[in-house]
VOZALUM-349391 format. One record per residue (C-alpha): residue in three letters; z, y, x. Coordinates in Angstrom, 3 decimals, padded with zeros to 6 digits. Layout:
BEGIN
<site><r>Ala</r><z>Z</z><y>Y</y><x>X</x></site>
...
! end
This chain:
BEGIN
<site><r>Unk</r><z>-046.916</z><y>-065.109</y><x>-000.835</x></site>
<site><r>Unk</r><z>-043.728</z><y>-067.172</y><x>-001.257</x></site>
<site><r>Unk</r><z>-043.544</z><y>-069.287</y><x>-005.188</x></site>
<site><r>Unk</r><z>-041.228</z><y>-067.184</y><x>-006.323</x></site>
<site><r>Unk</r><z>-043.163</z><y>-063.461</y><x>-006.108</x></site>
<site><r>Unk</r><z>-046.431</z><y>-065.104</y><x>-007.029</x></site>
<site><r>Unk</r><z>-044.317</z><y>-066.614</y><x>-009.857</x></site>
<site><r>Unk</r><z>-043.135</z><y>-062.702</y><x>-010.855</x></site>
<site><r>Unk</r><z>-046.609</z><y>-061.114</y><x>-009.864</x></site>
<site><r>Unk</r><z>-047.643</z><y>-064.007</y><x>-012.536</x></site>
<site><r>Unk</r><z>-045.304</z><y>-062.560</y><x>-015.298</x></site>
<site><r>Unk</r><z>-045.831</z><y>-059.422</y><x>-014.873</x></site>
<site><r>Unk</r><z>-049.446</z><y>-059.621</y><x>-015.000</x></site>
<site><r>Unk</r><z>-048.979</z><y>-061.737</y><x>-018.642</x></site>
<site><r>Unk</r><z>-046.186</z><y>-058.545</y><x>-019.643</x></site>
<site><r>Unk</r><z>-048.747</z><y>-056.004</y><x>-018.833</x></site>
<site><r>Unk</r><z>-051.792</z><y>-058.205</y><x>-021.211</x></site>
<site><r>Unk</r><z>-048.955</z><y>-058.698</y><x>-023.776</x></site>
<site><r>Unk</r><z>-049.312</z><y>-054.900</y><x>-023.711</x></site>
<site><r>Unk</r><z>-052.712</z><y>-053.939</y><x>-023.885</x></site>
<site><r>Unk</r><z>-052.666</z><y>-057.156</y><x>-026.406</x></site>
<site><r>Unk</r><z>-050.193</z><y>-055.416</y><x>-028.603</x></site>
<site><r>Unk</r><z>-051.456</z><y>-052.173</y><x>-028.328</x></site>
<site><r>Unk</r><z>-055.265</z><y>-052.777</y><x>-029.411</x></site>
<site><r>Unk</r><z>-053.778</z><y>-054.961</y><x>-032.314</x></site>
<site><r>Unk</r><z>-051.356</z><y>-052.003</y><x>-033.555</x></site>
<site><r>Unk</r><z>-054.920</z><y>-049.883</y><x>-033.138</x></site>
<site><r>Unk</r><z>-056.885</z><y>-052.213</y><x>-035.092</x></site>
<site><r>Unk</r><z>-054.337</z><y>-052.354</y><x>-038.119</x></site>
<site><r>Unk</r><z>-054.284</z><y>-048.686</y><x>-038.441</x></site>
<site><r>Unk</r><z>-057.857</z><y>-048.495</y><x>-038.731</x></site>
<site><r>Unk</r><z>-057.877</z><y>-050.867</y><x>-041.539</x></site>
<site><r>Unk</r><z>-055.255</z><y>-049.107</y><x>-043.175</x></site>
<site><r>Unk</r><z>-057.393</z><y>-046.262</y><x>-042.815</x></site>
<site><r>Unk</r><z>-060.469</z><y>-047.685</y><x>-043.870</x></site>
<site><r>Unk</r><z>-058.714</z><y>-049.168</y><x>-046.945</x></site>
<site><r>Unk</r><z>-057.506</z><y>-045.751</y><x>-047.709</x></site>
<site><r>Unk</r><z>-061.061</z><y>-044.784</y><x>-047.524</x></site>
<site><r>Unk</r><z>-062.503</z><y>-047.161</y><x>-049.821</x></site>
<site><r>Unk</r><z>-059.895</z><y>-046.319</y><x>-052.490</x></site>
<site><r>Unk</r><z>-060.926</z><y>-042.364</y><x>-052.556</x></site>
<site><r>Unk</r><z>-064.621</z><y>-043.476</y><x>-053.026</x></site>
<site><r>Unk</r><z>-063.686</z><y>-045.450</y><x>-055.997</x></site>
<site><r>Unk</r><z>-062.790</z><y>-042.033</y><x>-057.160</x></site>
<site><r>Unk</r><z>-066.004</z><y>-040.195</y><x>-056.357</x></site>
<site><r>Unk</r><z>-068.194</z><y>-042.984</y><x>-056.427</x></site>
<site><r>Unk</r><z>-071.804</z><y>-043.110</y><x>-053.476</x></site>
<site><r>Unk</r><z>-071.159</z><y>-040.470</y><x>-051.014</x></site>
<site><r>Unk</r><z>-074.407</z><y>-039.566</y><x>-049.695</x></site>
<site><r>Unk</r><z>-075.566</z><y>-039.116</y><x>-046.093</x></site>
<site><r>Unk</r><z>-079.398</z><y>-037.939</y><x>-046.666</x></site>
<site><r>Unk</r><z>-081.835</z><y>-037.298</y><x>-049.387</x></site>
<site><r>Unk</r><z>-082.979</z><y>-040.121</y><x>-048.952</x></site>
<site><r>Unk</r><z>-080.227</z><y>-042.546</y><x>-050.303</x></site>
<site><r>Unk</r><z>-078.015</z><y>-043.326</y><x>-046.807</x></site>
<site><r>Unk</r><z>-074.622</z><y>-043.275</y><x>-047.446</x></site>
<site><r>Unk</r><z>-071.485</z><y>-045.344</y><x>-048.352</x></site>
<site><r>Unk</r><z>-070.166</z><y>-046.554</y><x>-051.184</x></site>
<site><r>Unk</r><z>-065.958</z><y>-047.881</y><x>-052.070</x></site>
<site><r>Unk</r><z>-068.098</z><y>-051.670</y><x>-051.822</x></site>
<site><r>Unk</r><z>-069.656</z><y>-051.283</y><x>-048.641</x></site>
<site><r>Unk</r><z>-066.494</z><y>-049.761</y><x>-047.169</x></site>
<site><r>Unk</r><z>-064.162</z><y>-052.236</y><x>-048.763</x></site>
<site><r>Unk</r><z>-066.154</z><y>-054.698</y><x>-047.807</x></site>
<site><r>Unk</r><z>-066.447</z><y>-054.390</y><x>-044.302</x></site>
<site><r>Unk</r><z>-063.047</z><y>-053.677</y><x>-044.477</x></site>
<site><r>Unk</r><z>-061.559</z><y>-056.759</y><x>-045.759</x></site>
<site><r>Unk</r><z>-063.532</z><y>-058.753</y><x>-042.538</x></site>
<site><r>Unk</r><z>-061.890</z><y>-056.520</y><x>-040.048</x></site>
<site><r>Unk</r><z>-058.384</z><y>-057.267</y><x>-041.647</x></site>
<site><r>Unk</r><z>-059.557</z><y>-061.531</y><x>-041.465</x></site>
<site><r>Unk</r><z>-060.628</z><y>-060.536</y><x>-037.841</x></site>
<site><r>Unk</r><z>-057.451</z><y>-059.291</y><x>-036.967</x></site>
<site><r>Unk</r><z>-055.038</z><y>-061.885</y><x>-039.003</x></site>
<site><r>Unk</r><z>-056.925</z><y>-064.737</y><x>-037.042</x></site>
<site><r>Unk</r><z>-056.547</z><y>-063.018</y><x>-033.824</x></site>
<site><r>Unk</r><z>-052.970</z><y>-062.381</y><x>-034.469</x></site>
<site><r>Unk</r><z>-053.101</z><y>-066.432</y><x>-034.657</x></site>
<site><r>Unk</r><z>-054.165</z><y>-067.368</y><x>-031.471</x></site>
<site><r>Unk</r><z>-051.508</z><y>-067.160</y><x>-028.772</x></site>
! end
């Protein structure tokens, strides 16, 4: 292959991972939003229950996790 289609092939190849890049970022920040969402409404109704035998999720837990998904993706958003 001659420099200058290896050199496109190349680019392209870094367009299309700038892409999928973008696009699982953009993913990743909705679910935050949505999990932040989440954690707000269970301030509201406090332990939400999954069993009788105490499983289940509370605004903390969700918040929590929450708030490490959102550093995840602000120090991923750092590297180039």
């Amino acid at each position: 292959m001659p420099d200058s289609i290896a050199s496109e092939h190349a680019a392209g190849e870094r367009a299309s991972w700038f892409k999928v890049i973008t696009a699982v970022s953009d993913w990743w920040g909705k679910g935050v939003f949505v999990f932040l969402t989440a954690s707000i409404l269970l301030l509201g109704i406090g332990r939400f229950s999954f069993s009788a035998n105490g499983t289940g999720l509370s605004a903390w837990s969700v918040s929590r996790t929450t708030f490490f998904f959102l550093v995840d993706l602000e120090t991923s958003a750092l590297v180039p």
